[in-house]
ROLUMSE-126919 format. One line per field, with one value per residue (C-alpha): chain; x negated, y, z negated; residue number from 0. Coordinates in nm, 3 decimals, m for minus. Each point is the difference from the previous one (the first is absolute). Example, Ala and Ser with C-alpha at 12.3 -4.5 7.8 and 13.67 -1.06 7.14 Angstrom:
residues 2
chaine (A:A)
east (m1.230:m0.137)
north (m0.450:0.344)
up (m0.780:0.066)
num (0:1)
This chain:
residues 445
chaine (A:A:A:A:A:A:A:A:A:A:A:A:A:A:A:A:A:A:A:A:A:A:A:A:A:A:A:A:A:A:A:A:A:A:A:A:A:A:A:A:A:A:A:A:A:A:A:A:A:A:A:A:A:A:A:A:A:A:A:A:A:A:A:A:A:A:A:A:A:A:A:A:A:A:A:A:A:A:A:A:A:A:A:A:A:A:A:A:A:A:A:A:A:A:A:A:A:A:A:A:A:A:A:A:A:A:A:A:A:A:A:A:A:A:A:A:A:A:A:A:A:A:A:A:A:A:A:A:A:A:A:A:A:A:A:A:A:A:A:A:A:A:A:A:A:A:A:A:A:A:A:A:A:A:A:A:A:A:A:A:A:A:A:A:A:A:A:A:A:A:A:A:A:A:A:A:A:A:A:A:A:A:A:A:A:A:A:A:A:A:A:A:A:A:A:A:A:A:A:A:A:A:A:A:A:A:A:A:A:A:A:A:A:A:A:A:A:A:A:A:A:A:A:A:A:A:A:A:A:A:A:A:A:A:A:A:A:A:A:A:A:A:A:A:A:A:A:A:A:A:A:A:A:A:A:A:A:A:A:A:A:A:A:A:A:A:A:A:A:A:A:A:A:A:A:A:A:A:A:A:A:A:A:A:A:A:A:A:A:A:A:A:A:A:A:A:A:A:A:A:A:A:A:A:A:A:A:A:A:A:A:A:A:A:A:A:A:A:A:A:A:A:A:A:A:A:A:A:A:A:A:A:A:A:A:A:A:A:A:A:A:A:A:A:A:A:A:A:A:A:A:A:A:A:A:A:A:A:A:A:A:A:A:A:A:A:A:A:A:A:A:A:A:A:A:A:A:A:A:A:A:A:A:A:A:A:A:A:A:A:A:A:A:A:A:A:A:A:A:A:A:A:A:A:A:A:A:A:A:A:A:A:A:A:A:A:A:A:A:A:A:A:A:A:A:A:A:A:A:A:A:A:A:A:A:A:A:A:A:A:A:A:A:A:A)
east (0.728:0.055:0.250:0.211:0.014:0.061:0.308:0.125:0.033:0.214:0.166:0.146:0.053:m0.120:m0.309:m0.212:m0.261:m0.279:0.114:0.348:m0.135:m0.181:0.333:0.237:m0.229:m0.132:m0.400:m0.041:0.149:m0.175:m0.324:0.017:0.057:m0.311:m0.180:0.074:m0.050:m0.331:m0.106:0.110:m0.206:m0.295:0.032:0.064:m0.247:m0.292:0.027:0.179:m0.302:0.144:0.284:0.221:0.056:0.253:m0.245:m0.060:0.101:m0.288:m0.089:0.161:0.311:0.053:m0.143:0.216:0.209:0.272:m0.280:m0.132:0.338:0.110:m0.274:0.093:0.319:m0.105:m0.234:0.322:0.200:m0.206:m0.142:m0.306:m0.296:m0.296:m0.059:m0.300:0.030:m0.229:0.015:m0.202:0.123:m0.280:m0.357:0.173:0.121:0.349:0.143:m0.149:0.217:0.125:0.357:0.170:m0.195:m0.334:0.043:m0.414:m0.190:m0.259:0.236:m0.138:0.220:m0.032:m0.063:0.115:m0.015:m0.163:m0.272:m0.105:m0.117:m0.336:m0.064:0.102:m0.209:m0.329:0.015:m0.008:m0.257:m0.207:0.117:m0.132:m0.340:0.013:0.000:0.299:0.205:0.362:0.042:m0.235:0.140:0.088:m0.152:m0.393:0.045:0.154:m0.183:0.288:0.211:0.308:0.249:0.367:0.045:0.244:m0.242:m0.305:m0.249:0.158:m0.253:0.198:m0.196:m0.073:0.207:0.289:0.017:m0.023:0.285:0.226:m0.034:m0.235:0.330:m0.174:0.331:0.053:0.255:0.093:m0.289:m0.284:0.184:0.004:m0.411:m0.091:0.184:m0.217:m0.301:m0.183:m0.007:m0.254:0.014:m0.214:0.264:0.283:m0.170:m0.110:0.402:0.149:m0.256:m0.229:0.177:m0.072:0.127:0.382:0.179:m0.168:0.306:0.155:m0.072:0.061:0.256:0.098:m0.127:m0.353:m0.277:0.033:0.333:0.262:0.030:0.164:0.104:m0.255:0.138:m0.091:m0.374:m0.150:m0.207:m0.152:m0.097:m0.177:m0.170:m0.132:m0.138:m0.168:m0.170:m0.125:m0.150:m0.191:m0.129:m0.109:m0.081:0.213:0.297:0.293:0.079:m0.345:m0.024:0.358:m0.118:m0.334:0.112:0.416:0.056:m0.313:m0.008:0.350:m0.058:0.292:m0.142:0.352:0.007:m0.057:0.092:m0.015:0.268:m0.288:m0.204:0.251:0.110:0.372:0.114:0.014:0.056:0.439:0.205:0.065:0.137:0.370:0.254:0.304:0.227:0.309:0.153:m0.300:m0.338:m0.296:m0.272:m0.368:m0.289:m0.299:m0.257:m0.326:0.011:m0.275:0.134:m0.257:0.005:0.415:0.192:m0.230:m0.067:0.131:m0.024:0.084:0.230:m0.252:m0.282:0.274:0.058:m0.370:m0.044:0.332:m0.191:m0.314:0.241:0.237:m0.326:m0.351:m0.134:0.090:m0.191:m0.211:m0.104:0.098:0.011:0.081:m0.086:0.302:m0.048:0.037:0.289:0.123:m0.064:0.173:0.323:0.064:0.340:m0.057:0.332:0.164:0.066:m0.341:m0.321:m0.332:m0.095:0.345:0.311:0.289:0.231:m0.244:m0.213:0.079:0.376:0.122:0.318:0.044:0.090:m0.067:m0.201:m0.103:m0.284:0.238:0.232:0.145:0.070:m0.138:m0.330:m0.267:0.202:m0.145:0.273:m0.146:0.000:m0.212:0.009:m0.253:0.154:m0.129:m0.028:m0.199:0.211:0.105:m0.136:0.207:m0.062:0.191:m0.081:0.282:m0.008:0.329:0.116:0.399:m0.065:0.149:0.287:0.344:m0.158:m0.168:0.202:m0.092:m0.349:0.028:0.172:m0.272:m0.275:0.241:0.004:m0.383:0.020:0.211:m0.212:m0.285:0.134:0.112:m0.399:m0.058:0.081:0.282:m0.048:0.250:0.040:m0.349:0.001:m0.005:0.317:0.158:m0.099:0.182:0.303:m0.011:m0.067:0.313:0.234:m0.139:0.117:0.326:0.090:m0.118:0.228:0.337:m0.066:m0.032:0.342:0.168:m0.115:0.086:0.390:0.003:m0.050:0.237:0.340)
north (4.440:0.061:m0.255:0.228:0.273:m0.192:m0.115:0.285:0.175:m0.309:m0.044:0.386:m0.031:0.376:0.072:0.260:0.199:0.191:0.319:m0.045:m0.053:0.291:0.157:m0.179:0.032:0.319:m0.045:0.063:m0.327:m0.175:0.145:m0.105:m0.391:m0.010:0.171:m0.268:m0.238:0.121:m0.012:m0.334:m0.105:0.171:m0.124:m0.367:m0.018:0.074:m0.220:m0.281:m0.245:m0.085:m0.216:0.092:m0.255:m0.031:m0.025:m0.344:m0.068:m0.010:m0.387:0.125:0.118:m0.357:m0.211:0.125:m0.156:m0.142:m0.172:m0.228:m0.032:m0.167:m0.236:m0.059:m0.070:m0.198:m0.247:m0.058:m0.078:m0.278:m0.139:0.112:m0.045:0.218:0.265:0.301:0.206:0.192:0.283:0.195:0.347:0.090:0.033:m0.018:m0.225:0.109:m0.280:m0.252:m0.224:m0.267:m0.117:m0.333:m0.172:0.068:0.353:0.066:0.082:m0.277:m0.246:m0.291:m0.158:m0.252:0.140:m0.303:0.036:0.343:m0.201:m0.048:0.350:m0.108:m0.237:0.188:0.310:m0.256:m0.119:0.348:0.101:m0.290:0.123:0.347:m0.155:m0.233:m0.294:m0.131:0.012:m0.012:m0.172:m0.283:m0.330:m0.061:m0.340:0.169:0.050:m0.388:m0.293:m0.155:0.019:0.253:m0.027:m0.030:m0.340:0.069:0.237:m0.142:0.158:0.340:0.185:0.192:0.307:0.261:0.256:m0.224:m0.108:0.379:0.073:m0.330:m0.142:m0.282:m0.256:m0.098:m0.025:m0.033:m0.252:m0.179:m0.233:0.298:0.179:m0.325:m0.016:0.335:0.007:m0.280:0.132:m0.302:0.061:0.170:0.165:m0.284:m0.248:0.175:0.087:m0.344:m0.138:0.251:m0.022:m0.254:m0.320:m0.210:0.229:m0.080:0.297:0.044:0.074:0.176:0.354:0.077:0.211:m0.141:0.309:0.036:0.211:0.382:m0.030:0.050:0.115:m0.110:0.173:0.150:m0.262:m0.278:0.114:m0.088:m0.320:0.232:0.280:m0.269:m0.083:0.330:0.009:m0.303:0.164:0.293:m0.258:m0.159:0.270:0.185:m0.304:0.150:m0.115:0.186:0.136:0.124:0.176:0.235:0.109:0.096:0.166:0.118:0.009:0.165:0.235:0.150:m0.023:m0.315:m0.102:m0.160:m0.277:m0.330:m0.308:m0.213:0.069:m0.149:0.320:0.230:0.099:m0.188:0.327:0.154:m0.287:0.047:m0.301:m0.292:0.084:m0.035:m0.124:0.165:m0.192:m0.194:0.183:m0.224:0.125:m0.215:0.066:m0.094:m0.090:0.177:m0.084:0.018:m0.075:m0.080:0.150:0.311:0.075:0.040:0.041:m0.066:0.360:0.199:0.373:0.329:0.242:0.276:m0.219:m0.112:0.361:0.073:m0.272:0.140:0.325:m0.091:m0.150:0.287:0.233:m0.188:0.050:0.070:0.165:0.092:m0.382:m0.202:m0.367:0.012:0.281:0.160:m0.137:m0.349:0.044:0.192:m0.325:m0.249:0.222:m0.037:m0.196:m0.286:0.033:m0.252:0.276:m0.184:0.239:m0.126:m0.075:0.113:m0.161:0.328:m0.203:m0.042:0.386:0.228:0.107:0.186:0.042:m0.070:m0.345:m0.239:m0.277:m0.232:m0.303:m0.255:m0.139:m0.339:m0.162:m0.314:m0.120:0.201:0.369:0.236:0.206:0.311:0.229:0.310:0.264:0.215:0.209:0.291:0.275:0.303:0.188:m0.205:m0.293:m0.224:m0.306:m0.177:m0.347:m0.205:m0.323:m0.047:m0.139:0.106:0.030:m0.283:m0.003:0.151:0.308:0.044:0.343:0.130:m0.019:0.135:0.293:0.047:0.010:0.246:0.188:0.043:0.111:0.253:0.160:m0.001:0.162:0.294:0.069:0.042:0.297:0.019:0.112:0.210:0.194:0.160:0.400:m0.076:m0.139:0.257:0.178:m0.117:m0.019:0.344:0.127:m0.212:0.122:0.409:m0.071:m0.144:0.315:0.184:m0.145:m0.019:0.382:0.069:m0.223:0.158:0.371:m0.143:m0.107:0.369:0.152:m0.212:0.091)
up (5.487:0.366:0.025:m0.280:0.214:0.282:m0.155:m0.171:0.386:0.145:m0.321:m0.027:0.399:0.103:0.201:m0.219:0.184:m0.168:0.090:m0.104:m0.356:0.002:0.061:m0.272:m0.344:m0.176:0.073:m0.388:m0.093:0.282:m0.105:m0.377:0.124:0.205:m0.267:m0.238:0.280:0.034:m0.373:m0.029:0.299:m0.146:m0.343:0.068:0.333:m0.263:m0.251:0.290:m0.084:m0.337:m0.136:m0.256:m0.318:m0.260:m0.340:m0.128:m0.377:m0.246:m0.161:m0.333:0.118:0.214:m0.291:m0.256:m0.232:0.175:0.259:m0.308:m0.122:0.275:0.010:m0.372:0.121:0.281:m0.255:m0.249:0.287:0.224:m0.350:0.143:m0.260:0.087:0.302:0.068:0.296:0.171:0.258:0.205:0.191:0.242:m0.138:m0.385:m0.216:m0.162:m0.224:m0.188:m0.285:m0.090:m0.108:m0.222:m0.222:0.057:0.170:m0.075:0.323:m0.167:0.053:0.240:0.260:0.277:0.335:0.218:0.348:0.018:m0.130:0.409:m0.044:m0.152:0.241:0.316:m0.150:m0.011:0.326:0.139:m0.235:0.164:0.359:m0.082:m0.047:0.280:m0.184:0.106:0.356:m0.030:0.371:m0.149:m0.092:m0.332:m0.003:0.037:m0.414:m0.094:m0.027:0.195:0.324:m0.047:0.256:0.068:0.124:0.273:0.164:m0.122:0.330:m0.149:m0.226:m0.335:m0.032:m0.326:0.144:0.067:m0.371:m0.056:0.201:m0.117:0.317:m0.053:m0.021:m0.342:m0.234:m0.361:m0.130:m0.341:0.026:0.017:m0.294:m0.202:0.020:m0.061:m0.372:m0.059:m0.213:0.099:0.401:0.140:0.342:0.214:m0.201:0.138:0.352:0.027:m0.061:0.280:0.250:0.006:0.212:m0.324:m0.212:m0.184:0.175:0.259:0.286:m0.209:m0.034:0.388:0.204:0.320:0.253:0.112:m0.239:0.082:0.205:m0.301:m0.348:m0.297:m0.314:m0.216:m0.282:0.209:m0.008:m0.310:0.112:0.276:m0.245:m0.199:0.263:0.057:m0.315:m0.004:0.353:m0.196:m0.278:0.291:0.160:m0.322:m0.181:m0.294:m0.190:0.157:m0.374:m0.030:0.338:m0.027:m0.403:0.182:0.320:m0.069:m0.383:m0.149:0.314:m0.105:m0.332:m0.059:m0.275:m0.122:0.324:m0.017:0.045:m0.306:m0.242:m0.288:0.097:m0.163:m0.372:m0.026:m0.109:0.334:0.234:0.146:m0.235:0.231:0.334:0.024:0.294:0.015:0.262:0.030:m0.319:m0.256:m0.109:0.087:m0.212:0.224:m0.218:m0.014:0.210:0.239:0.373:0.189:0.301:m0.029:0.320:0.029:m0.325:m0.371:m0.085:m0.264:m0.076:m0.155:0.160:m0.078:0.233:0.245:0.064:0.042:0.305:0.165:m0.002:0.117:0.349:m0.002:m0.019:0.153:m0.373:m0.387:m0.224:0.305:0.047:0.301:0.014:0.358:0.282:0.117:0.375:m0.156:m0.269:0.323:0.239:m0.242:m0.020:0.371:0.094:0.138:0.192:m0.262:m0.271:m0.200:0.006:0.083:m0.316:m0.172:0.008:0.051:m0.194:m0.337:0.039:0.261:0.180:0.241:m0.126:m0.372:m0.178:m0.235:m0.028:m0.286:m0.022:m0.111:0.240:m0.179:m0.319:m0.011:m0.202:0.117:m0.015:m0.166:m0.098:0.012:0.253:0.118:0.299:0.147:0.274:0.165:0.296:0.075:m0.273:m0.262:m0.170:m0.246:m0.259:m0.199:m0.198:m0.192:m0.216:0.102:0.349:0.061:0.373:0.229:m0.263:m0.123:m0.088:0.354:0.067:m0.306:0.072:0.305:m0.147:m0.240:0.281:0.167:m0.312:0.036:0.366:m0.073:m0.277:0.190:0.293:m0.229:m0.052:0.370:0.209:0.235:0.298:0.165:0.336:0.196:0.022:0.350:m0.009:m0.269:0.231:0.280:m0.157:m0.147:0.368:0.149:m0.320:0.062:0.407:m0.106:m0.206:0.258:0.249:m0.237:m0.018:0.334:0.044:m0.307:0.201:0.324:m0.083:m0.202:0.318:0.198:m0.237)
num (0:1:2:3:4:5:6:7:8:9:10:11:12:13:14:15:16:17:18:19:20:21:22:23:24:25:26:27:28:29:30:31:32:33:34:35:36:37:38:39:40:41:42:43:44:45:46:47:48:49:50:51:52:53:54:55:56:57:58:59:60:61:62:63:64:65:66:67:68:69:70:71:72:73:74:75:76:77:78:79:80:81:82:83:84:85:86:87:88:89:90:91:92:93:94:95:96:97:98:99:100:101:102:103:104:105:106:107:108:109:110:111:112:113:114:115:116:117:118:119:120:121:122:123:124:125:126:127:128:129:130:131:132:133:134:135:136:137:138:139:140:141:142:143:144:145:146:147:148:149:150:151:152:153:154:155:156:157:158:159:160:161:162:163:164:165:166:167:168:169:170:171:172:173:174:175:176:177:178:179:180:181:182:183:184:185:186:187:188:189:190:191:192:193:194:195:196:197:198:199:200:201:202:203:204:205:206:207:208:209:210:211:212:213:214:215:216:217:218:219:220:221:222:223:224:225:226:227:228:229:230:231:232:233:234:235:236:237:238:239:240:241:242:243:244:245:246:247:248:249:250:251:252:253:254:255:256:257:258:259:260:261:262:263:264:265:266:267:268:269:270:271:272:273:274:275:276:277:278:279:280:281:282:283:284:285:286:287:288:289:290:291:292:293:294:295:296:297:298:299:300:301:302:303:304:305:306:307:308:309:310:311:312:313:314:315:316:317:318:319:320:321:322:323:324:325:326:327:328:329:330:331:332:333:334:335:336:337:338:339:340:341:342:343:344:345:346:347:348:349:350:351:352:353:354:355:356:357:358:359:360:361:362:363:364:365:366:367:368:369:370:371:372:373:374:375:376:377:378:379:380:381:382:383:384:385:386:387:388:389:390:391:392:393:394:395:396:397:398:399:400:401:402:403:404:405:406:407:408:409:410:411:412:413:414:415:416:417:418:419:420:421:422:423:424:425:426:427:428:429:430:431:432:433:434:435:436:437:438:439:440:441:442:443:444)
């Protein structure tokens, strides 16, 4: 504001003393500018705490209409078959439904990769009562050694299979074991990591545990792992223990993960691959990766464990204490949480992210997301997989579509009082000054 003036005096090139002003305006005008000088001061400098906001759009005027119709549109487009989304807008939740062929919220999809959830959720459940350390090494809860065979004096501890940087990786061969109904976890455990075993070698990375990260995809034989930990410290089938201690908590009664436990009326059709201009239609199936990608749900319970992370609790039950959910959200510098991987549940800056990232035997074809921040929370699950294909962009303009919506329900925040404020001041000085110019050139014609 000072600078104005400062300006305004080299720019008109005339030295202006006080007392010549006095001289060259009529005190009456003078003295009605500094009156409304001062009201403005006094108005604004009381209420200068607050911050003015433009007034968010109500969920029924964003979710109209033409917001299903373009998912309707979207569907007929991509071929999709089947999608529910979910979103939550602070402490409520705003849209619920479902859209293609099975548009009911009962409708049952696979949840993939978010499946890690569970598992990551148990181990801190067993940190909170100290019966697990996450610096401790992952081979205290298997009957055999588990290390990576270049660095085999390294130790691979819990919280680096948390964080994805155990340099456990999943290939083709893990994938190709876990559709098997037949294999068990100590089976498949014993094949990858035991030096007799008929993989063993590899399901490695080449850098040392807990000094890189891979992709969240790359994690599922790790996540397994993890829930074969929480089996052996609880001395409970994995299944057993998240029913008891995440689904019956939140009241998700509609998760599970054996297709055979559900009415066929409910479960998505077959999951479909859309890629490459053909339609790949995957069978339906159980995997016994229950630690990384077997579970299936509703949208109405996937909602409820967003909310329960977004919140510390839902329905005023916690699974987790809020120091803990808040412990496993912490970056690990990578862009992957403690417990969360930021491309699969939580961003920074929005995007999209499926649980399927190839074709071959062992896809899924489905796809789900569970993204969130301290504001908004959204989840979507699909028995269709278009991602990684032609129709890429148009996915991406469909999450974009969401993004937008919900930022029409929060508040915009616009300019402090404080610095209305300041700008009203400079803008009453500048008129102040033009008259005293205007009054000054009257008098020298």
């Amino acid at each position: 504001m000072l600078m104005l003036v400062i300006n305004f005096h080299k720019n008109s090139g005339e030295k202006m003393e006080y007392s010549n002003i006095r001289k060259r305006i009529k005190g009456k005008e003078l003295l009605t500018l500094l009156i409304v000088l001062l009201i403005l001061v006094s108005f604004f400098g009381s209420t200068s705490s607050s911050s003015l906001k433009v007034q968010a759009e109500t969920p029924e005027e964003v979710f109209d209409y033409e917001f299903d119709q373009f998912f309707e549109d979207f569907m007929n487009y991509t071929g999709a078959l089947s999608l529910a989304l979910g979103f939550i807008n602070g402490t409520e939740i705003v849209y619920v439904k479902g859209f293609g062929d099975q548009p009911e919220n009962e409708t049952v999809y696979q949840l993939g990769g978010v499946s890690r959830i569970f598992a990551a959720t148990a181990i801190m459940q067993l940190f909170e009562d100290e019966l697990i350390d996450l610096e401790a090494d992952i081979t205290n809860y298997f009957p055999f050694w588990i290390r990576n065979p270049t660095f085999p004096s390294t130790p691979i501890t819990i919280k680096q299979v948390l964080t994805y940087g155990s340099s456990i990786r999943s290939y083709e061969q893990y994938w190709e074991k876990i559709i098997d109904e037949g294999y068990n976890f100590t089976d498949i455990f014993y094949d990858f990591f035991h030096e007799d075993g008929s993989e063993y070698g590899t399901s490695w990375s080449e850098f040392m545990p807990g000094t890189a990260y891979y992709e969240w995809w790359q994690a599922s034989l790790s996540y397994d792992m993890l829930a074969y930990v929480v089996e052996y410290i609880t001395g409970k089938n994995f299944t057993q223990y998240v029913e008891e201690n995440i689904l019956i908590p939140l009241g998700m009664e509609n998760t599970k993960l054996d297709y055979n436990e559900y009415n066929e009326t409910v479960l998505a059709a077959p999951p479909l691959i859309i890629a490459n201009h053909a339609n790949i239609t995957v069978p339906r199936r159980n995997y016994d990766g229950r630690g990384s990608s077997g579970w299936r749900t509703t949208i109405e319970d996937y909602i409820k464990l967003m909310y329960s992370f977004m919140h510390g609790s839902y329905n005023g039950t916690s699974i987790l204490e809020q120091t803990t959910i808040d412990l496993m959200l912490i970056d690990q510098g990578d862009g992957s949480g403690y417990c969360f991987s930021r491309n699969l549940f939580v961003w920074n800056t929005w995007g999209m992210c499926s649980n399927v990232g190839s074709i071959p035997l062992g896809s899924m074809g489905s796809f789900s997301v569970m993204l969130f921040n301290d504001e908004i929370g959204i989840s979507l699950l699909c028995n269709s997989h278009f991602l990684h294909s032609e129709l890429q962009d148009d996915a991406d303009r469909a999450f974009e579509h969401i993004v937008s919506s919900l930022e029409r329900l929060i508040p915009t925040p616009t300019k402090t009082n404080n610095e209305m404020l300041s700008s009203l001041v400079a803008f009453a000085l500048i008129s102040i000054l033009l008259v005293l110019k205007r009054k000054q050139g009257k008098s020298n014609n």
